[in-house]
C-alpha positions as CSV (number, residue, x, y, z in Angstrom):
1,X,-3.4,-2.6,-38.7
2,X,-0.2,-0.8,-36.8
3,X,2.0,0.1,-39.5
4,X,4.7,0.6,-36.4
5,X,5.1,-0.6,-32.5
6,X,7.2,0.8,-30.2
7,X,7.6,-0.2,-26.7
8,X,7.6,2.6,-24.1
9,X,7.4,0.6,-21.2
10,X,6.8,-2.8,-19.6
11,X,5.0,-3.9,-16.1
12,X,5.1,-7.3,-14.2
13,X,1.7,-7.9,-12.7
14,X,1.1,-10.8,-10.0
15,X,-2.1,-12.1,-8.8
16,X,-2.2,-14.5,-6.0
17,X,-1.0,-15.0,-2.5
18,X,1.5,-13.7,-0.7
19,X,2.9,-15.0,2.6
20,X,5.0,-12.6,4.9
21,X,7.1,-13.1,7.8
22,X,6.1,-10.3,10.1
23,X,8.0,-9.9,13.8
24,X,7.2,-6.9,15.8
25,X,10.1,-6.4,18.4
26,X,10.4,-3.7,21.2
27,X,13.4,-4.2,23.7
28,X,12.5,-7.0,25.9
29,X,10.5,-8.6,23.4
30,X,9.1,-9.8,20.1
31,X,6.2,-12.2,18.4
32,X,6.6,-13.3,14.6
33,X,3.8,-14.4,13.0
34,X,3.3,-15.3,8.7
35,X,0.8,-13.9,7.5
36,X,-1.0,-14.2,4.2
37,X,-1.8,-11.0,1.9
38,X,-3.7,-11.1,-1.3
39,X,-1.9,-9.3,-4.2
40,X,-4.2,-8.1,-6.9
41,X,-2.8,-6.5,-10.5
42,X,-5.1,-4.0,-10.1
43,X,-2.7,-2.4,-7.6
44,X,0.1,-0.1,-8.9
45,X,3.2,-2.2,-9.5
46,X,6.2,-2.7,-8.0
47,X,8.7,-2.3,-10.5
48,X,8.6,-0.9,-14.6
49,X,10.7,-0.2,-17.5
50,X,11.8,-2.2,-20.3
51,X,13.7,-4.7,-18.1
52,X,10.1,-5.8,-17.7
53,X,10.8,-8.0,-20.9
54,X,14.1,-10.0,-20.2
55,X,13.7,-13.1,-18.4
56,X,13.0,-13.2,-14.8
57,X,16.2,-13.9,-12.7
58,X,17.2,-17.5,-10.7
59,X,17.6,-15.8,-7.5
60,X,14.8,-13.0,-6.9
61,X,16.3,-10.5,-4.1
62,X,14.0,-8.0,-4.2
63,X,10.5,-9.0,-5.1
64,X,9.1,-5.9,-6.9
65,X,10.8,-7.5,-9.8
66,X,7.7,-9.6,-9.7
67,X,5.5,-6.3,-10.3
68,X,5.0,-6.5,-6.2
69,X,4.3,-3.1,-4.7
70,X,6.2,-3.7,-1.5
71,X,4.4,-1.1,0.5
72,X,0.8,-2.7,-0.1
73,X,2.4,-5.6,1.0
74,X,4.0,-4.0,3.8
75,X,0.7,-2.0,4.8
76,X,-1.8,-5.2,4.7
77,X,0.6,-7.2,6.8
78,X,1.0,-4.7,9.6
79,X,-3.0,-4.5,9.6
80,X,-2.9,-8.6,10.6
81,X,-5.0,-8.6,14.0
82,X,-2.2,-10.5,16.5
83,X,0.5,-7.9,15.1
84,X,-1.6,-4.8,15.6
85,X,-2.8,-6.0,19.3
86,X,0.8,-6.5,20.0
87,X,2.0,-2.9,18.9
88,X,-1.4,-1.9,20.9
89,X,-0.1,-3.7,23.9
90,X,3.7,-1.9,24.0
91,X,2.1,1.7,22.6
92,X,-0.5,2.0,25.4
93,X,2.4,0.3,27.8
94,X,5.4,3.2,26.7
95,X,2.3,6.1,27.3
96,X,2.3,4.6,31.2
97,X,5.6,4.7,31.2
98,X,6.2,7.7,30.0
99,X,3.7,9.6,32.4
100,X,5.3,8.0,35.3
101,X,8.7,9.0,34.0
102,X,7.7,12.6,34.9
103,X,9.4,15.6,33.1
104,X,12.8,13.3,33.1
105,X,13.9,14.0,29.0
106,X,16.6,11.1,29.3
107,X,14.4,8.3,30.7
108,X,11.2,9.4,28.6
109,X,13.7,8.8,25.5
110,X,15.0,5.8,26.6
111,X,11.3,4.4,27.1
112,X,10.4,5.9,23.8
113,X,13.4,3.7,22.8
114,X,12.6,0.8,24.2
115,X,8.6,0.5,24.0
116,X,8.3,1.6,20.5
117,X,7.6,-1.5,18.3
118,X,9.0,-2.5,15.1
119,X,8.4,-4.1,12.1
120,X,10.4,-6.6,10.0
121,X,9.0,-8.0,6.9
122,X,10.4,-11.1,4.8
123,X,8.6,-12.4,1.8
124,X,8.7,-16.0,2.0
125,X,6.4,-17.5,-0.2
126,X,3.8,-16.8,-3.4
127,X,1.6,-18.4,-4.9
128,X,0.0,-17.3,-8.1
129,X,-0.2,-15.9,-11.7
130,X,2.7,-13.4,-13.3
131,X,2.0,-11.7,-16.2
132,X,2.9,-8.6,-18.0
133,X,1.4,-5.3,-19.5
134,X,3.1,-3.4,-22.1
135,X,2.8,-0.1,-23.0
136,X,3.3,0.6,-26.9
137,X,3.3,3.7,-29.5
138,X,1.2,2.5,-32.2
139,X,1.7,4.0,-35.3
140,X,-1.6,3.8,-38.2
141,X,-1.6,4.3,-42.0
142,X,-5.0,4.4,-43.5
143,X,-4.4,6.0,-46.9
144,X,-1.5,8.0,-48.3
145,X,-2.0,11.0,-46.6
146,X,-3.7,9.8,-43.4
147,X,-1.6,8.7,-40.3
148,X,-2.7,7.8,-36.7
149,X,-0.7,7.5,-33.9
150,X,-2.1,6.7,-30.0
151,X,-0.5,4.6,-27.2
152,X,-2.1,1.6,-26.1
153,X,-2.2,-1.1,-22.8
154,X,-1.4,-4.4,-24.2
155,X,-2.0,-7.6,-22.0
156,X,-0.3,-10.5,-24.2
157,X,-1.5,-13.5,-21.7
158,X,-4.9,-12.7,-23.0
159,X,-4.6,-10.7,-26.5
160,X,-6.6,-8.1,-24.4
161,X,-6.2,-4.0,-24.6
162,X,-6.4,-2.3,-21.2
163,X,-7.1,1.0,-23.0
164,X,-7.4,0.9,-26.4
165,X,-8.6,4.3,-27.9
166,X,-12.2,4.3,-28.8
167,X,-13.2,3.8,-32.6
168,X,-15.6,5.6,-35.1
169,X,-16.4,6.1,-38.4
170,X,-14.5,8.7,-40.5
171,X,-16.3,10.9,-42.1
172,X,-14.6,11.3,-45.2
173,X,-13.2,7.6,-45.6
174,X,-15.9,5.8,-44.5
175,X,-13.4,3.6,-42.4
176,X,-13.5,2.2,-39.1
177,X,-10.5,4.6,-37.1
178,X,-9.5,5.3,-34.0
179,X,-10.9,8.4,-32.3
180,X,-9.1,11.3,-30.8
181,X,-10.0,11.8,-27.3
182,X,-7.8,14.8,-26.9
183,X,-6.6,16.0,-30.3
184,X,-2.5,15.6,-29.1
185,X,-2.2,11.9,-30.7
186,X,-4.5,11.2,-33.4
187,X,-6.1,13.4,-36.4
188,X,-9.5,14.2,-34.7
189,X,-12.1,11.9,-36.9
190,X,-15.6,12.4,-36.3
């Protein structure tokens, strides 16, 4: 049993469905399309630290708050098949252009301008689970002169350990104790 805790740091992690308003402009014109993008924890989260903890706020303005990584969000809508063919479209089209422009630097930049598409994201819906992970200093006290430390994964929503140090007997107590895996945290017990 810990005989101390200490949180080092706290991660939101959501699991579900995302959907994204994606429009892909170029100068004369644009298509918008939402488009759905699964969100798995096992991605690395949007947003850490201790203000993981508090309570999450009534208006959410930017959603890696929600332990959303924003640029796997970003990446998997872009790779949506009507958006890509659209960028296609206006890519290949500014390379026409741009040959047929000749060695004219002001008109190839304009058509660079122009023909280049963009991307603008909004997240407009989710659907799913939020959870967190916490990070903690545990701190051990077998006997009098025996004390453990290591840092464990905690996942409260199932009473789980994402990487709790490996146990073993000790030698000279006969106890069940955690097991150095590098030396730096715990007394090395084999």
């Amino acid at each position: 049993m810990p005989t101390a805790v200490e949180i080092a740091e706290v991660q939101r992690c959501f699991e579900g469905m995302a959907l994204v308003r994606v429009r892909a402009t170029v100068a004369h014109d644009s298509y918008e399309r939402l488009v759905e993008v699964a969100c798995s924890p096992a991605e690395p989260p949007g947003q850490s630290g201790r203000s993981g903890l508090g309570p999450l706020p009534h208006i959410i303005e930017n959603p890696s708050v929600l332990g959303l990584n924003i640029d796997s969000l970003a990446d998997a809508a872009q790779l949506d098949e009507a958006i890509a063919e659209f960028s296609r479209f206006y890519l290949e089209r500014r390379a026409q252009e741009m040959q047929a422009a000749g060695r004219d630097e002001r008109k190839r930049k304009k058509l660079e301008e122009e023909f280049t598409p963009r991307l603008d994201m909004t997240l407009v819906a989710l659907e799913g689970k939020l959870h967190r992970q916490l990070e903690v200093k545990a701190q051990y006290k077998l006997d009098a002169a025996s004390e453990y430390r290591s840092t464990l994964t905690v996942i409260p929503h199932t009473g789980g350990f994402a990487d709790a140090p490996e146990l073993s007997i000790c030698a000279q107590s006969g106890r069940t104790v955690p097991k150095a895996i590098s030396g730096k945290d715990l007394p090395m017990v084999e």
